[in-house]
C-alpha positions as CSV (number, residue, x, y, z in Angstrom):
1,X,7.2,12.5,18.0
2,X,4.5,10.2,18.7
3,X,4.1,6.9,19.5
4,X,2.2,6.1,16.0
5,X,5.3,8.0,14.6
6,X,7.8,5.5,16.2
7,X,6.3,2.8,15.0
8,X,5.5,4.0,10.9
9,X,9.9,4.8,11.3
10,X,10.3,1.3,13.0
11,X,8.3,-0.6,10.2
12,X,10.3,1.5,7.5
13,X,13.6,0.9,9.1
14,X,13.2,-3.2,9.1
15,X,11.9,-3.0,5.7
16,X,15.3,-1.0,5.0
17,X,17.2,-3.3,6.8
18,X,15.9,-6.6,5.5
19,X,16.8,-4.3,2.0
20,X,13.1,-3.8,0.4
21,X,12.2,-0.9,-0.8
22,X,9.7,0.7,1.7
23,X,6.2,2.8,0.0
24,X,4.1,4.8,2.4
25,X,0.4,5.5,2.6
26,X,-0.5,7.8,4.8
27,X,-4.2,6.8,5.6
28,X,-5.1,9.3,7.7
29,X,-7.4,11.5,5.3
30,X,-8.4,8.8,3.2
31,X,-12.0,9.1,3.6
32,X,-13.2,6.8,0.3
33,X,-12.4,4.4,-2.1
34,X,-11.4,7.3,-4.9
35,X,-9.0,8.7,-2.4
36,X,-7.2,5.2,-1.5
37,X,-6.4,4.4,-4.8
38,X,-4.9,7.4,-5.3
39,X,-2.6,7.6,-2.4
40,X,-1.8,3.9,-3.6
41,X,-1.2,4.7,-6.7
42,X,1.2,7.5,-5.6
43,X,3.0,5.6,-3.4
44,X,4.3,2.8,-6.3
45,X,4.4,5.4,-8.7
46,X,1.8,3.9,-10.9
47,X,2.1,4.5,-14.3
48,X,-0.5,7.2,-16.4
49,X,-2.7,4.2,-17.6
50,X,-3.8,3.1,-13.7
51,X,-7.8,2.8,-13.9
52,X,-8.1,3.7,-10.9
53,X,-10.7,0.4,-10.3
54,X,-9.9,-2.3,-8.0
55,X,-9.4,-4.2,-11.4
56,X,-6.8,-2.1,-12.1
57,X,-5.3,-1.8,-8.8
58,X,-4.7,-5.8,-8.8
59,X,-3.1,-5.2,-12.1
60,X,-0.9,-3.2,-11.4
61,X,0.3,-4.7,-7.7
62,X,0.9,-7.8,-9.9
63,X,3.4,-6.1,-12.6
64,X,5.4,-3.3,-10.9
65,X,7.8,-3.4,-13.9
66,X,8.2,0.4,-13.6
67,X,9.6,0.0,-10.6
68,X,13.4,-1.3,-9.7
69,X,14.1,-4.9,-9.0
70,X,13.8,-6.5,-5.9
71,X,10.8,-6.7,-3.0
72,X,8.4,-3.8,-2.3
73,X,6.7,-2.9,0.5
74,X,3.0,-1.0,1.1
75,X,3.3,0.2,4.9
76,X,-0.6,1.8,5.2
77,X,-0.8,4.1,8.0
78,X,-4.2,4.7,9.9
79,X,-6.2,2.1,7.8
80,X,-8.7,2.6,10.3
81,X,-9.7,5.6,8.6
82,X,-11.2,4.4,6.0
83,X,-12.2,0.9,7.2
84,X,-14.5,3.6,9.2
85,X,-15.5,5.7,6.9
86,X,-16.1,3.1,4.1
87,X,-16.1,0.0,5.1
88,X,-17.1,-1.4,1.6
89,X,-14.3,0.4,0.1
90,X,-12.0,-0.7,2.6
91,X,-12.2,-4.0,2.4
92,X,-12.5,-3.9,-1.6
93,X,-8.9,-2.8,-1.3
94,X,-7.6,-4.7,1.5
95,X,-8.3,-7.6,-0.6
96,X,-6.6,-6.7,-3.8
97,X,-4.0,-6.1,-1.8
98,X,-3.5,-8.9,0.0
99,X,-4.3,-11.0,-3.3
100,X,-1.9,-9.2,-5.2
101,X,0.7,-10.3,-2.6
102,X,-0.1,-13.4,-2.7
103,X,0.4,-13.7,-6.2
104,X,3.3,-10.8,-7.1
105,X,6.0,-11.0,-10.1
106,X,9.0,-13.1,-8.3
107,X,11.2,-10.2,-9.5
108,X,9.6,-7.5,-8.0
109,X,7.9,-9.1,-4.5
110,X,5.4,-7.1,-3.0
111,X,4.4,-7.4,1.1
112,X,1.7,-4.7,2.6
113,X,1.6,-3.8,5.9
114,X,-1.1,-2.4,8.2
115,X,0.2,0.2,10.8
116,X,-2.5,1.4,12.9
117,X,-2.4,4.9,13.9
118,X,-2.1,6.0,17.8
C-alpha cells in the first residue's frame, strides 16, 4: 500500500469516526469535465434525472434527499488530474462544489475533500 493509499483510508476513517457518511471519487482517470460529473454523480448516487451540467450538479449537491439523513462527505482523490488536464473544467466543478457546501440542506450536510494523489 502506498502512501496516497494511507492517506484516501485515513480521510475515510475520520469521516467514519466523526459518523458522516464517506463518498469517493477516484480522480485519477478523470481526464474532462464529462467524466467528473459522472464519477460524481456515481459516488452520491444521483438520481436518473442528473443533467449532467454544472447547473445540475449544484442542484443536486444541494438536495441529496435520495440519500440517508445525516452529513455527507465528497473525498476526491487525484484532483490534480483533471485540474491538469482541464483546467476550465476543473475549476467549473471545484466551484459548484464548494458552493454547494456552503449552502447544503441542514438535514443532509455535505463537506468535499481534496486528497491529492502520491
Amino acid at each position: 500500500m502506498d502512501s496516497s493509499e494511507n492517506n484516501v483510508d485515513a480521510v475515510v476513517d475520520a469521516v467514519k469516526e466523526r459518523g458522516a457518511q464517506p463518498h469517493l471519487v477516484d480522480g485519477t482517470m478523470l481526464r474532462d469535465k464529462a467524466s467528473a460529473l459522472d464519477a460524481i454523480s456515481a459516488a452520491l448516487s444521483f438520481p436518473d434525472y442528473f443533467g449532467k451540467n454544472l447547473d445540475a450538479l449544484y442542484d443536486c449537491l444541494r438536495d441529496l434527499s435520495w440519500l440517508q439523513e445525516g452529513e455527507h462527505v465528497l473525498i476526491w482523490v487525484a484532483p490534480e488530474t483533471l485540474r491538469i488536464a482541464d483546467p476550465t473544467g476543473y475549476s467549473g466543478i471545484k466551484r459548484a462544489l464548494e458552493d454547494a457546501a456552503a449552502s447544503a440542506s441542514e438535514s443532509r450536510p455535505l463537506s468535499v475533500v481534496f486528497t491529492e494523489s502520491g
